[in-house]
C-alpha positions as CSV (number, residue, x, y, z in Angstrom):
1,X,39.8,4.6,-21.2
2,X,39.0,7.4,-22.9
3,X,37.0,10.7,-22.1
4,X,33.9,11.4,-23.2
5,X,31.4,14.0,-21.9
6,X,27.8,14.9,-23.6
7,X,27.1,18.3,-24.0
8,X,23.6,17.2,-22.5
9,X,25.9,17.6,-19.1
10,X,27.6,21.0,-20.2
11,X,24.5,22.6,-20.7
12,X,24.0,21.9,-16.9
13,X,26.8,24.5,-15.6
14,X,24.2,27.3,-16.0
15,X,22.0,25.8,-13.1
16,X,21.5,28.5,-10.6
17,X,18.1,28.7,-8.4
18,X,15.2,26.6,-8.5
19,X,16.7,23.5,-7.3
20,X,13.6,22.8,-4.7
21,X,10.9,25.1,-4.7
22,X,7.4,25.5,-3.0
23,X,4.3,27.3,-1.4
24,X,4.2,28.8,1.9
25,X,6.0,26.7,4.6
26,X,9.7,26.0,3.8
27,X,11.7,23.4,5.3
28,X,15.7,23.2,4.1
29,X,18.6,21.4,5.6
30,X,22.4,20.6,4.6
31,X,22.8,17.9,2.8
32,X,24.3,15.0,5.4
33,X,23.6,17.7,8.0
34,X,21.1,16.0,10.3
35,X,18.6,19.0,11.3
36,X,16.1,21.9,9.1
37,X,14.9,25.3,9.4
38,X,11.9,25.5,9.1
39,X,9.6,28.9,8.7
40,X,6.4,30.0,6.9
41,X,7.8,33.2,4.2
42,X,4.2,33.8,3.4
43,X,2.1,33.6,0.8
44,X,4.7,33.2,-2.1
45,X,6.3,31.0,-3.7
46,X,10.2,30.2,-2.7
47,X,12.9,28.9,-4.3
48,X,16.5,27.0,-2.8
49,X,19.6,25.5,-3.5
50,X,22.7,23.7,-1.9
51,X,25.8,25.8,-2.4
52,X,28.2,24.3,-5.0
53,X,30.1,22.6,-1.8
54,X,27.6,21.8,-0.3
55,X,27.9,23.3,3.1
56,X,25.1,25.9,2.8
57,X,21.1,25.9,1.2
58,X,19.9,29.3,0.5
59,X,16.0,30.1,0.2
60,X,14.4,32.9,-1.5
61,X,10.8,34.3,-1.6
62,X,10.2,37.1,-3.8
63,X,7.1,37.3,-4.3
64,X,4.7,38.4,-1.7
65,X,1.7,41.1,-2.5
66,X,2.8,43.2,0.6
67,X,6.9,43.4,-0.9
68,X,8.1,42.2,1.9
69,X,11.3,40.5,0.4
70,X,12.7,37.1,2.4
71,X,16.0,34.9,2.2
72,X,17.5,32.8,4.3
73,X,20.5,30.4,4.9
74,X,21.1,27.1,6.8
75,X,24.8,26.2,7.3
76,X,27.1,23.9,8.7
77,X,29.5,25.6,10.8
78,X,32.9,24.3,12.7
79,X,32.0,26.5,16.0
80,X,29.3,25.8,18.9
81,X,26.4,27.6,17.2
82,X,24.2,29.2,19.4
83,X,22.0,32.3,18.3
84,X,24.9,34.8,19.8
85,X,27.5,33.3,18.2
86,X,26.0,33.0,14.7
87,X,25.0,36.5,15.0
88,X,28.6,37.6,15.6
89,X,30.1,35.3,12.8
90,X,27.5,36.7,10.1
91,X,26.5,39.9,11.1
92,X,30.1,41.2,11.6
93,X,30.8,40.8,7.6
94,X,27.4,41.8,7.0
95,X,27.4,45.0,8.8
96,X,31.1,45.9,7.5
97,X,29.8,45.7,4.0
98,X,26.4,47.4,4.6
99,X,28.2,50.1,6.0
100,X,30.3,50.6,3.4
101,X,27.1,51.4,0.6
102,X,24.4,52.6,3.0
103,X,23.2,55.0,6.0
104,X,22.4,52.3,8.7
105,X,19.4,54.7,10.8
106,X,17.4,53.3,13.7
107,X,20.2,50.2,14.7
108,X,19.0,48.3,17.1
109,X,19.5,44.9,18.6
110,X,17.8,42.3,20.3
111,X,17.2,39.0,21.6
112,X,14.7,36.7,22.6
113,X,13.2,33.0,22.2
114,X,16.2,31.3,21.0
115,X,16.9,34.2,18.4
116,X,18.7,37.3,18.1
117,X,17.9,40.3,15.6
118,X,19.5,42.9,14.0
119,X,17.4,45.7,12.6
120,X,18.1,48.9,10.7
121,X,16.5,51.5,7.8
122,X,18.2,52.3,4.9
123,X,16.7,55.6,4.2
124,X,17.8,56.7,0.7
125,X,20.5,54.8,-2.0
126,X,22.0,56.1,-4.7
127,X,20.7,59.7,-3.7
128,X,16.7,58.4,-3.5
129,X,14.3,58.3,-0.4
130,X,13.6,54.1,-0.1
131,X,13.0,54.1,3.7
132,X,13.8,50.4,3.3
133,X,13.3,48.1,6.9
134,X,15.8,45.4,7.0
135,X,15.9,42.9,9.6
136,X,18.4,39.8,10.0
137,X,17.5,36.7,12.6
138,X,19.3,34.2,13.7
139,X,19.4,31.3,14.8
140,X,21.5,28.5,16.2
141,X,22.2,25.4,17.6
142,X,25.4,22.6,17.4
143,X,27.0,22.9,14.2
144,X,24.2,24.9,12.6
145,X,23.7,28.3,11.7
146,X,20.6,29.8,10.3
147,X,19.7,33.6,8.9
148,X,16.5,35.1,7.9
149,X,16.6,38.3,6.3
150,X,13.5,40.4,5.5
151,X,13.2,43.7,4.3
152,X,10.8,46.2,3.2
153,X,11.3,49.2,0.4
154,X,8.6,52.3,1.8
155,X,8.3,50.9,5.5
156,X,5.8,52.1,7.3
157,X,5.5,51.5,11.2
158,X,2.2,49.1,10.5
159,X,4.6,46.9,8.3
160,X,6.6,45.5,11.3
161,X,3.9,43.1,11.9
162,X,4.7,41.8,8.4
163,X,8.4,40.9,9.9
164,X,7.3,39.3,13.0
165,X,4.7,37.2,11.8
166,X,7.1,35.8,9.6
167,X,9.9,35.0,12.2
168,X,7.3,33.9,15.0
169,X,7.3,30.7,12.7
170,X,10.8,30.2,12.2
171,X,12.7,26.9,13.9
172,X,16.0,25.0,14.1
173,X,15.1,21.7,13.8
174,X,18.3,19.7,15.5
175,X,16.3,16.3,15.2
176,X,14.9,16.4,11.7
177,X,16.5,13.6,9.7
178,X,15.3,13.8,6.7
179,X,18.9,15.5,5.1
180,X,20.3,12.0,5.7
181,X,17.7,10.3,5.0
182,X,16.3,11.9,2.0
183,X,17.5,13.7,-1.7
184,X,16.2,16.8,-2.0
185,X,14.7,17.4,-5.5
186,X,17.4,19.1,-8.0
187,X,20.3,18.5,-5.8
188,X,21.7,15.4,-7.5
189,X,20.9,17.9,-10.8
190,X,23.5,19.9,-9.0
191,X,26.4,17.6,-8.1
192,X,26.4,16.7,-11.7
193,X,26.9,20.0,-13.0
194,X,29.2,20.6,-10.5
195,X,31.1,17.1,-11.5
196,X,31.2,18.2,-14.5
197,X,32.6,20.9,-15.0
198,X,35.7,19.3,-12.9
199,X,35.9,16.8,-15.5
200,X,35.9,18.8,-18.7
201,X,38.8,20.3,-16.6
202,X,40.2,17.0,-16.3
203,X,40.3,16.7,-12.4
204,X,38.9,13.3,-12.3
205,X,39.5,12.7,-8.9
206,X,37.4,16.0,-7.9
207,X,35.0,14.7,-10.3
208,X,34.5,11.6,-9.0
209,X,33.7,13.0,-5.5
210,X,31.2,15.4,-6.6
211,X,29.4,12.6,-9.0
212,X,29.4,9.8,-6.6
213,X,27.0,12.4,-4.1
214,X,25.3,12.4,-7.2
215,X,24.5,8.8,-7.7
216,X,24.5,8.7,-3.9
217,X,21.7,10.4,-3.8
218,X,20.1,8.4,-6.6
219,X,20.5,5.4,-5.3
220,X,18.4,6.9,-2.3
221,X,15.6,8.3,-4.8
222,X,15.9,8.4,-8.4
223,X,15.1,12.2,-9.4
224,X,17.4,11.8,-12.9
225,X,15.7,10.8,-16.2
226,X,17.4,8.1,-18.4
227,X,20.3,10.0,-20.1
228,X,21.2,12.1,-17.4
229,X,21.2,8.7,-15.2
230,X,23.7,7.2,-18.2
231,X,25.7,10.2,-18.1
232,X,26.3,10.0,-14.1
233,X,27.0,6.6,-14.0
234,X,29.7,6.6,-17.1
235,X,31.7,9.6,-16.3
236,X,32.0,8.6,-12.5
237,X,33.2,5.1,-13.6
238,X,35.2,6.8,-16.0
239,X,37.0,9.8,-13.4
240,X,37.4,6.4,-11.0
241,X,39.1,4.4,-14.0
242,X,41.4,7.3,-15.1
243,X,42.1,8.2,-11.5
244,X,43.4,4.5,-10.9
245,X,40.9,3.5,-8.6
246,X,39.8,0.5,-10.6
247,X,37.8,-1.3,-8.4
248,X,35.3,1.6,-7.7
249,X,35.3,2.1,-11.2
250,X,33.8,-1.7,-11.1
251,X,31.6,-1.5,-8.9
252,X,30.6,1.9,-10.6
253,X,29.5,0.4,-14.1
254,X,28.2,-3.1,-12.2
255,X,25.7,-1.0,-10.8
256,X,24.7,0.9,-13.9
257,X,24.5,-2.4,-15.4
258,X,22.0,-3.5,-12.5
259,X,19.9,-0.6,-12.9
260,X,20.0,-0.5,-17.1
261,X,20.7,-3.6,-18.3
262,X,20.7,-2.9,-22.0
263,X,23.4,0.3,-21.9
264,X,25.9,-0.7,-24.1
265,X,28.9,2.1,-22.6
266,X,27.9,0.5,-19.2
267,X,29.5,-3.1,-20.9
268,X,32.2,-1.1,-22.6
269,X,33.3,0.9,-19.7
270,X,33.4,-2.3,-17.8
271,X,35.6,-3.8,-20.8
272,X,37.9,-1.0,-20.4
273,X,38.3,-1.6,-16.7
274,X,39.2,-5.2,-17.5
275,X,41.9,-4.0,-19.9
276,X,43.2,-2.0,-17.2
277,X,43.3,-4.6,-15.2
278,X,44.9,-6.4,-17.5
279,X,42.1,-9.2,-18.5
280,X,41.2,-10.1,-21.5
281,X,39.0,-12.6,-21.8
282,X,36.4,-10.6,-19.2
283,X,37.3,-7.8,-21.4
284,X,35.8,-9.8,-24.3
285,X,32.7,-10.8,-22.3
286,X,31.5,-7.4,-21.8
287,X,32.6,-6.2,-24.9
288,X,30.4,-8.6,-26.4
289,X,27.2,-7.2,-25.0
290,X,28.2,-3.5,-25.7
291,X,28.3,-4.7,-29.2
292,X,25.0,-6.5,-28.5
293,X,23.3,-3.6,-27.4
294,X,25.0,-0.7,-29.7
295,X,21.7,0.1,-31.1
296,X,20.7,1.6,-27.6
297,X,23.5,4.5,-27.3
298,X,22.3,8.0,-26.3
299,X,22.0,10.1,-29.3
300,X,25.1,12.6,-29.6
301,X,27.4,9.9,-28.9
302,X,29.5,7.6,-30.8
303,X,30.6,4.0,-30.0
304,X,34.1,3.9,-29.1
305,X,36.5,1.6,-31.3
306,X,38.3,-1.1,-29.0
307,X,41.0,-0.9,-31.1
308,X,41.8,3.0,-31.0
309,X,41.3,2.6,-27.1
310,X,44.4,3.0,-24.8
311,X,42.6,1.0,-22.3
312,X,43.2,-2.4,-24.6
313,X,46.9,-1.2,-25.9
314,X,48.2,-4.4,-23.7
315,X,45.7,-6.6,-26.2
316,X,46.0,-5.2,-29.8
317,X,48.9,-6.8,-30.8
318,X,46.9,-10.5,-29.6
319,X,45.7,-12.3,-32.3
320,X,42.4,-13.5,-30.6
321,X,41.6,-10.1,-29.4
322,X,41.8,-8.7,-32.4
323,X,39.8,-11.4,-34.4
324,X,37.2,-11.1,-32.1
325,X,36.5,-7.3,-32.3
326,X,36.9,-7.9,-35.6
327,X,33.5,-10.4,-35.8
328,X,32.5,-8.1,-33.4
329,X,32.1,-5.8,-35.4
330,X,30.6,-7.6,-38.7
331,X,26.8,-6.6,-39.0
């Protein structure tokens, strides 16, 4: 079985924001993680992500008229989250490395309505007055933790409206579903860069895991066009194969074939799992229809020779494999 990889997939390692994005309300959640924050950043457009291992989704809104600047983060912790205890986890590291760069004037901190703040102003960096209003909230609840941070270059005290307007909206959804429910757009984009890159590195079996969530979340709601969909679907089959789990490799390609019928590397895959397996005749069969169907191959790839393939070195010596590739292969 040998590797392959389409540069198509490459090309995806440079995906960085805009993995979900929107207008006014935002509503993210962990993928698996049943529960959301949910919070109105204004009138601006925002943009998220899952973290590469998908533990964390961070949201940014850049954009508002009035410069007020907003992020925020939505993680799965291992400790009983409550608003106290997320502040001391985050704000701990945040305020040791804040420290370190900046004046921290006007500290203050606070609680109420199932949130604690943390507020300062920066008044200069690098030598120049920025009077800059920073404010971090938090939230929690379970295994969830959740941070919004604003701030404000030129604050004036009539701004601080700005902040609390924002956070007066914000909630910790605990019985919001629809992380386990639904795929959120881009992130099966994601996994497969992710996958990826593991298996141009050649670790198959971390491949495998982060291109399965991909087709996971596919089989959910199908947010990949054709080749990427092909691409998924082959390399996952293939990091099962050369991982030696052969049977998910199977099932792997049976389902591509279910889904795309007239694939031909989905029928050669599945040939190449047979020879693994060490049968010939289904390895015929479904080589067969990959030769049926070679005229469908994405473009950039190149269809495999059974003979030059270490997946049928148990066959190439037989007589009756060999004459059938070799009609097989007649025009």
């Amino acid at each position: 079985m040998k590797t392959r990889v389409l540069m198509v997939v490459v090309c995806l390692c440079a995906t960085a924001w805009s993995q979900q994005s929107g207008f006014g309300k935002a509503h993210i959640s962990v993928p698996g993680v049943t529960g959301a924050l949910e919070f109105d950043p204004g009138r601006t457009a925002w943009e998220s992500r899952v973290r590469s291992d998908g533990k964390e989704t961070q949201l940014q809104a850049m954009g508002r008229a009035d410069h007020l600047l907003v992020t925020a983060f939505l993680q799965k912790v291992k400790f009983a989250a409550s608003p106290e205890s997320c502040q001391e986890e985050w704000w701990t590291k945040t305020e040791k490395g804040d420290r370190s760069r900046w004046k921290l004037d006007d500290l203050k901190k606070s609680s109420q309505e199932g949130m604690t703040r943390v507020e300062f102003i920066i008044p200069e960096a690098q030598g120049m007055p920025v009077r800059m209003k920073n404010v971090h909230a938090y939230l929690g609840a379970r295994d969830l933790c959740a941070e919004i941070h604003l701030s404000k270059v030129s604050f004036a005290p009539e701004d601080q409206k700005l902040f609390d307007e924002v956070l007066a909206t914000a909630h910790l959804r605990l019985d919001d579903s629809s992380a386990q429910n639904q795929a959120q757009p881009g992130q099966a984009t994601e996994y497969l860069s992710q996958a990826s890159r593991f298996y141009l590195e050649r670790n198959y079996a971390a491949a495998a895991e982060r291109y399965q969530k991909a087709l996971d979340l596919e089989k959910q709601q199908r947010t990949l066009n054709q080749t990427m969909f092909r691409v998924l679907v082959d390399n996952l089959g293939m990091s099962y194969g050369i991982s030696g789990n052969l049977p998910r490799a199977k099932e792997t390609f049976e389902y591509g074939i279910t889904q795309d019928p007239e694939y031909p590397l989905f029928y050669y895959n599945m040939a190449c799992t047979y020879g693994e397996m060490g049968k010939m005749d289904e390895s015929l069969q479904q080589l067969r229809l990959a030769y049926k169907y070679k005229a469908n191959i994405i473009a950039g790839e190149s269809f495999p020779d059974p003979m030059k393939d270490d997946s049928f070195r148990n066959f190439v010596k037989d007589k009756r494999f060999v004459e059938a590739v070799q009609q097989m292969k007649r025009p």
